[in-house]
C-alpha positions in Angstrom: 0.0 0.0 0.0 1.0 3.8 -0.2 1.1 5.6 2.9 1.3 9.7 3.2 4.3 10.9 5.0 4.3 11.5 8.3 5.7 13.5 11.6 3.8 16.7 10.3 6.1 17.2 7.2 3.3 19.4 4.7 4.1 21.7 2.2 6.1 24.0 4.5 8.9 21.3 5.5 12.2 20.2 3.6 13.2 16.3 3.3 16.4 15.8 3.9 17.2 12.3 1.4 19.7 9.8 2.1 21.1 11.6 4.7 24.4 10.2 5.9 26.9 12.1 7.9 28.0 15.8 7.9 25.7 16.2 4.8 22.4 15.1 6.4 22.3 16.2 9.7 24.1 19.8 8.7 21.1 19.8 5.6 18.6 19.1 8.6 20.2 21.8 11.1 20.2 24.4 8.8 16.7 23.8 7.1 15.4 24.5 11.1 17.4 27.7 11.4 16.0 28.7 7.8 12.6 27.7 9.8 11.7 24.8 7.8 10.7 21.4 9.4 13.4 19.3 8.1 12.6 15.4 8.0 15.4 12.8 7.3 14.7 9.7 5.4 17.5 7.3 5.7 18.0 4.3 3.4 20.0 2.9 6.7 20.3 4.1 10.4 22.2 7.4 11.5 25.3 7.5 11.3 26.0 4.1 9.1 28.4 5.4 6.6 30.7 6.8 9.6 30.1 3.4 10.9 31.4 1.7 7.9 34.8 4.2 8.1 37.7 1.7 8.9 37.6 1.5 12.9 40.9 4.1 13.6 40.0 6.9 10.6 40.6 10.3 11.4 38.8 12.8 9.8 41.6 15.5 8.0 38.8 18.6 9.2 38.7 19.4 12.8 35.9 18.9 15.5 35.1 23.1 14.7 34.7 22.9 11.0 32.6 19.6 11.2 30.2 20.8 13.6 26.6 21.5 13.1 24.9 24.9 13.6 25.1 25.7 17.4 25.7 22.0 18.6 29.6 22.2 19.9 32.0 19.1 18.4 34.4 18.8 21.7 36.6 16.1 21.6 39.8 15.6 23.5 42.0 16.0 20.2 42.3 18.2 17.7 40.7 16.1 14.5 37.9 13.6 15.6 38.0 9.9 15.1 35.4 7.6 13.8 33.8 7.0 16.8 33.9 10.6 18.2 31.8 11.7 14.7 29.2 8.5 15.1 28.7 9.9 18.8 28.5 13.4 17.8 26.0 13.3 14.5 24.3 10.6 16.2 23.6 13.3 19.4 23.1 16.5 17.0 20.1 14.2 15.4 18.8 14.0 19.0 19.8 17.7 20.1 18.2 19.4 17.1 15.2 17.1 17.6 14.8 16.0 13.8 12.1 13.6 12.8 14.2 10.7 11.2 12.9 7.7 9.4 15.4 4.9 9.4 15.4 2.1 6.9 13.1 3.8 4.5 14.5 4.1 0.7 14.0 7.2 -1.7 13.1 6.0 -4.7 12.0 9.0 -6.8 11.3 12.9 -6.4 8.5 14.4 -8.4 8.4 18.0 -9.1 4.3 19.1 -9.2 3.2 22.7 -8.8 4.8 24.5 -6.0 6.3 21.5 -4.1 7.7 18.5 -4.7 6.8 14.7 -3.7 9.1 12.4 -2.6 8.2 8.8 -3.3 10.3 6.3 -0.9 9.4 2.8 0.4 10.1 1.3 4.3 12.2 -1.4 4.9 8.8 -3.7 5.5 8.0 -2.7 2.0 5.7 0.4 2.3 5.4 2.7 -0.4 5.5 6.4 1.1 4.7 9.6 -0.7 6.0 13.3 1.6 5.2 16.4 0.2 7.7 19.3 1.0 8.2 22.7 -0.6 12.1 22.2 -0.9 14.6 19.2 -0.4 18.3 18.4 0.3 19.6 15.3 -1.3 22.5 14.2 0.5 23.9 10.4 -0.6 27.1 10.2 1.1 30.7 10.0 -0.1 31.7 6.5 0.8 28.9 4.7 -0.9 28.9 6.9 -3.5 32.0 7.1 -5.3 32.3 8.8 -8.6 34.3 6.8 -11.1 37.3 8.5 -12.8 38.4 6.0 -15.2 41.2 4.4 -13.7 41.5 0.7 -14.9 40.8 -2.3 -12.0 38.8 0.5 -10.1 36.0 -2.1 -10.2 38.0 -4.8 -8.4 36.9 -6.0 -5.0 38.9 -4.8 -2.2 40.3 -7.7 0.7 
């Protein structure tokens, strides 16, 4: 079946799509200080891309530049690992108090007069449809990669 969006997202909110990481949660911050309602639909769970970073990655941007809107990044260092950024996005989703559907795929986005409709389906297999006056599609950098050419790219990594 096909079920309307919910968490009061209308015609005045943003969807946030895909969001993963710095992207998402920073789309969904600002959207609320531009007075929006920002919603995040999430193919997986907060925070899984970070998650999927190898376990001792540190970031090359410090805890300042990363950090969303108001929400301060402190950390004991001066760049933060993995686990300090799945801690901190994972809190600023809380902190900024963002309606978040987890396992819930975007399939399409539809542009119809004056807002758009974005057509994603849950995890359990329901179709959704979420009507919003503006969007933020944010897909991530690690399972996104943007192919350059270079031969044996496609090779599967040990």
């Amino acid at each position: 079946g096909v079920a309307a969006g919910r968490g009061g997202l209308g015609v005045g909110g943003a969807v946030v799509v895909g969001a993963r990481g710095v992207g998402g949660s920073g789309g969904a911050g600002w959207g609320q200080r531009a007075g929006l309602q920002p919603l995040v639909v999430e193919s997986e769970v907060a925070g899984s891309t970070i998650a999927a970073y190898p376990a001792y990655v540190r970031f090359f941007s410090t805890a300042g530049k990363l950090a969303i809107g108001e929400l301060p990044f402190v950390i004991a260092t001066e760049k933060p690992s993995r686990r300090d950024a799945l801690a901190y996005y994972r809190a600023a989703v809380v902190y900024f108090a963002v309606p978040l559907r987890q396992r819930e795929r975007v399939i399409s986005i539809e542009r119809v007069p004056g807002a758009f409709v974005v057509h994603s389906r849950t995890q359990s297999g329901t179709d959704r449809r979420t009507r919003a006056r503006a969007g933020d599609v944010a897909t991530g950098y690690l399972r996104a990669p943007h192919s350059i050419g270079v031969p044996r790219a496609d090779v599967p990594r040990a």
